[in-house]
C-alpha positions in Angstrom: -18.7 -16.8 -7.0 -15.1 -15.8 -7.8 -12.3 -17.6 -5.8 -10.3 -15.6 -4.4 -6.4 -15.6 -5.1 -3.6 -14.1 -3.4 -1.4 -11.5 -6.0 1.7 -13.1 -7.9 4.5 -11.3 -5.7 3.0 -13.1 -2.7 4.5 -16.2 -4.0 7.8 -17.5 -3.0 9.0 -18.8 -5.9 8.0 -15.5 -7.6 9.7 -13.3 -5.3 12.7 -15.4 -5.2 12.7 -15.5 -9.1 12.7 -11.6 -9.4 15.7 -11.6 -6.8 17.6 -13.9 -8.6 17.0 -11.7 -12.1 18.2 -9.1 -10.3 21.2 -10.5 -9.1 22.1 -11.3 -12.8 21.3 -8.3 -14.1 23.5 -5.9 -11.6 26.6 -8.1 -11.8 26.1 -7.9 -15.2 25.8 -4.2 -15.3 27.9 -3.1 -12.4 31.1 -5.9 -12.9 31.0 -6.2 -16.8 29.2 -3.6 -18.6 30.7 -0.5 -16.3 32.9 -1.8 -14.1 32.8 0.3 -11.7 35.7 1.5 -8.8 36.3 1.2 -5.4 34.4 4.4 -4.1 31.6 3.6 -6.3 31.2 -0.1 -4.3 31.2 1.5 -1.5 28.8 4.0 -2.4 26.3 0.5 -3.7 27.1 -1.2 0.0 25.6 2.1 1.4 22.7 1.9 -0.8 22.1 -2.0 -0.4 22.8 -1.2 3.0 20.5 1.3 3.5 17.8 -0.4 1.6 18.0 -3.7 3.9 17.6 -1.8 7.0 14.5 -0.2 6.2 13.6 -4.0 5.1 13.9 -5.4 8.3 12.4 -2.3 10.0 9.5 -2.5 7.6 8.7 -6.5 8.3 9.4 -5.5 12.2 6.5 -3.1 12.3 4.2 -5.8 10.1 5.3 -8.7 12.6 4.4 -6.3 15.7 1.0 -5.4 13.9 0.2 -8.7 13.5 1.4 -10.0 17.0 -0.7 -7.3 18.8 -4.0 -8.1 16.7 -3.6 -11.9 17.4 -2.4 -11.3 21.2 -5.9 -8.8 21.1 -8.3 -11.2 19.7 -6.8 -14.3 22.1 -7.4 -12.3 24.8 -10.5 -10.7 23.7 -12.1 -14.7 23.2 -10.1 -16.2 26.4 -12.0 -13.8 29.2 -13.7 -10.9 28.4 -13.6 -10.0 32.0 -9.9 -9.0 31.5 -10.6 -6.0 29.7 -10.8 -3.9 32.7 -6.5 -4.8 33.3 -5.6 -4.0 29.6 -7.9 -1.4 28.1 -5.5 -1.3 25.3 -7.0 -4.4 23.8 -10.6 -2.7 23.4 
């Protein structure tokens, strides 16, 4: 039987690698290679901006998914009687 094993860019060290590439690569390209102007940095804060927000709403709606499935099955194993008060966690 196969083990199973989680994909690479669930890894930290991964993910944190790939940042850090990043990082080198856009100063690279945006401070050296076309040094760009003042509008045009504000223009990237917008973007990066723009891009962490819907980040953090993102990992909000996983961390509520996961919250409500864990708060389900507690309550679900705890007292099955207490379905009748929260008929939500059916």
């Amino acid at each position: 039987m196969d083990r199973f094993t989680f994909p690479a860019f669930t890894n930290v060290w991964v993910v944190l690698s790939i940042f850090a590439a990043e990082v080198v690569l856009f100063h690279l390209l945006l401070v050296f290679w076309l040094k760009i102007g003042k509008r045009a940095w504000k223009i990237v804060d917008y973007i990066w901006l723009s891009l962490a927000a819907l980040g953090i709403f993102g990992a909000a709606g996983q961390a509520r998914q996961l919250v409500a499935t864990n708060t389900g099955a507690k309550f679900k194993s705890a007292n099955p009687n207490i379905l009748h008060a929260a008929p939500f966690f059916r």
